[in-house]
VOLUM-217088 format. One record per residue: residue in one letter; x, y, z of N, C-alpha, C in turn. Coordinates in steps of 0.2 Angstrom, whole numbers, padded with zeros to 4 digits, always signed. Layout:
BEGIN
AXYZXYZXYZ;...
END
This chain:
BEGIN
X-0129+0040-0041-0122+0037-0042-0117+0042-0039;X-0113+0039-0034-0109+0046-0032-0102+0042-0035;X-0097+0050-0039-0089+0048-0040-0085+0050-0033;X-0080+0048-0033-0075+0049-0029-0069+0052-0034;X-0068+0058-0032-0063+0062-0035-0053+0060-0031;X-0049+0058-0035-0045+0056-0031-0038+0061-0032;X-0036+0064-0030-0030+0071-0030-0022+0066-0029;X-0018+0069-0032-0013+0065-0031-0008+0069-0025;X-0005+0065-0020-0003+0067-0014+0002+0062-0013;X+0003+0063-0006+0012+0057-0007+0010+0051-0007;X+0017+0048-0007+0016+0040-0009+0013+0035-0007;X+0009+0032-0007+0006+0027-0003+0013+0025+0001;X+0012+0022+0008+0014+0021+0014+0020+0013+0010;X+0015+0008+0005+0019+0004+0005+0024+0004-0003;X+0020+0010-0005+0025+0012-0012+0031+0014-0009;X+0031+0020-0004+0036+0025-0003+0042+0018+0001;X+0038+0015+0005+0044+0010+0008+0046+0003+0003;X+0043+0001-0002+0046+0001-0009+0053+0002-0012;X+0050+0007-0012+0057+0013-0017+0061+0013-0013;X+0059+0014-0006+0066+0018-0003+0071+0011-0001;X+0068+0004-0002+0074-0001-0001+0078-0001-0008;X+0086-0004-0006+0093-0001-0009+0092-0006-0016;X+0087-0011-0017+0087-0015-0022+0082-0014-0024;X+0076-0008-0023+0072-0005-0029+0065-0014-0027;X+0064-0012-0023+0061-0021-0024+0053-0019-0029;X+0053-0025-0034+0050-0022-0040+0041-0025-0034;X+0038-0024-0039+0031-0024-0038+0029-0032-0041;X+0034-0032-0041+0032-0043-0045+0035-0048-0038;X+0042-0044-0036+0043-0050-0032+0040-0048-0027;X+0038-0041-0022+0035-0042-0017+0027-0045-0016;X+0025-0044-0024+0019-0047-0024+0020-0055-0023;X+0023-0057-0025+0025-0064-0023+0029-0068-0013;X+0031-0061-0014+0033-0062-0007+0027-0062-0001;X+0021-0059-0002+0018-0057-0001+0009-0067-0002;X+0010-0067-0007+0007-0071-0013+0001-0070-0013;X+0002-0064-0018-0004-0060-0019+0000-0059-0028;X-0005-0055-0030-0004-0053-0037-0003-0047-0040;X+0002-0046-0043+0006-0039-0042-0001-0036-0045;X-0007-0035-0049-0013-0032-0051-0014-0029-0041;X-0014-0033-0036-0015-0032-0031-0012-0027-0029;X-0005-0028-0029+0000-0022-0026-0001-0015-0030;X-0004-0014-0035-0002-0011-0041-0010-0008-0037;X-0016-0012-0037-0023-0009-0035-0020-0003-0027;X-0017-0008-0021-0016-0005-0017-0010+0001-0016;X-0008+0002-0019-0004+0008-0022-0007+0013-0024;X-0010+0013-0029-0015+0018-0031-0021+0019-0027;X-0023+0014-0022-0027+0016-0019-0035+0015-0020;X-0033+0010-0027-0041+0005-0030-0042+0002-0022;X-0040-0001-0020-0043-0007-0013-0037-0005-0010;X-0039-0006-0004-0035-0009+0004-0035-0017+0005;X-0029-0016+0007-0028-0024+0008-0032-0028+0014;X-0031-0034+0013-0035-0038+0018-0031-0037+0028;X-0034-0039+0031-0030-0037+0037-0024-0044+0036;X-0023-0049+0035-0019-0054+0033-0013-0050+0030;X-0015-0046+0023-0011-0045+0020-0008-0036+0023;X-0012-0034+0028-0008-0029+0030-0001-0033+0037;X-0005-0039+0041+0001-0040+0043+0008-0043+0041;X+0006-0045+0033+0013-0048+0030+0017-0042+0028;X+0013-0037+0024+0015-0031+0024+0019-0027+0029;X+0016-0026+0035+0020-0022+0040+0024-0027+0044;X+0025-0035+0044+0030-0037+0045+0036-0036+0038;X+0036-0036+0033+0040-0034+0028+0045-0028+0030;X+0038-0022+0030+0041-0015+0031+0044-0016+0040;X+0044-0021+0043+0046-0020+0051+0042-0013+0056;X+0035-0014+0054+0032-0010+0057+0025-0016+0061;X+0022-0011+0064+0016-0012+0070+0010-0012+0065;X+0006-0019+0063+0001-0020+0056-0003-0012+0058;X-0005-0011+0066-0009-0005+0066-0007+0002+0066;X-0002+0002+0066+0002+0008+0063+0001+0011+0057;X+0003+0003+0055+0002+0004+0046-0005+0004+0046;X-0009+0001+0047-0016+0004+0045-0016+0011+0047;X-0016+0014+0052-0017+0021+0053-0011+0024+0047;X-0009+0024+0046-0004+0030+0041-0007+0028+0035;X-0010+0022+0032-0013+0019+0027-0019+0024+0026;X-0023+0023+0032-0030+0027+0032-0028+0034+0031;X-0025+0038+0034-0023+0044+0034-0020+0046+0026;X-0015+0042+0022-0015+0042+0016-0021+0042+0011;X-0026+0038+0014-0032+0039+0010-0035+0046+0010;X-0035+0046+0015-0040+0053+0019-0037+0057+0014;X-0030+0056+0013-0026+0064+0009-0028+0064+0002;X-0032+0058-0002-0032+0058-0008-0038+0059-0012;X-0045+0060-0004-0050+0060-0006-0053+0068-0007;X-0056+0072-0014-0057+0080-0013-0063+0082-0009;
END
């Protein structure tokens, strides 16, 4: 059985773009905006799962980004969080 060590690094891709809108958007309503379940949002933030390719392009339509873009910075943020 192998563990997976996880380090704490910057903010996941769709926490950091989270916070940084002017009304704090909480983790309840994007999860609904989204219609998933904030346990989801909450998974994908910490980096339990990745999201589905669906849900990365509601996502990067949200955040007004390219869904592959965000997959690659997504990946790249994993990469940062594995020792």
């Amino acid at each position: 059985m192998t563990t997976t060590i996880l380090k704490k690094t910057r903010p996941n891709p769709l926490r950091a773009w989270r916070h940084q809108q002017r009304k704090l958007l909480s983790m309840r309503r994007l999860a609904a905006q989204l219609g998933v379940s904030s346990v989801s949002v909450f998974d994908w933030e910490t980096g339990n799962t990745t999201p589905r390719p669906e849900n990365f392009a509601k996502i990067a339509a949200l955040m007004g980004q390219d869904p592959g873009a965000l997959r690659r910075s997504w990946d790249r943020w994993l990469e940062g969080m594995l020792i």
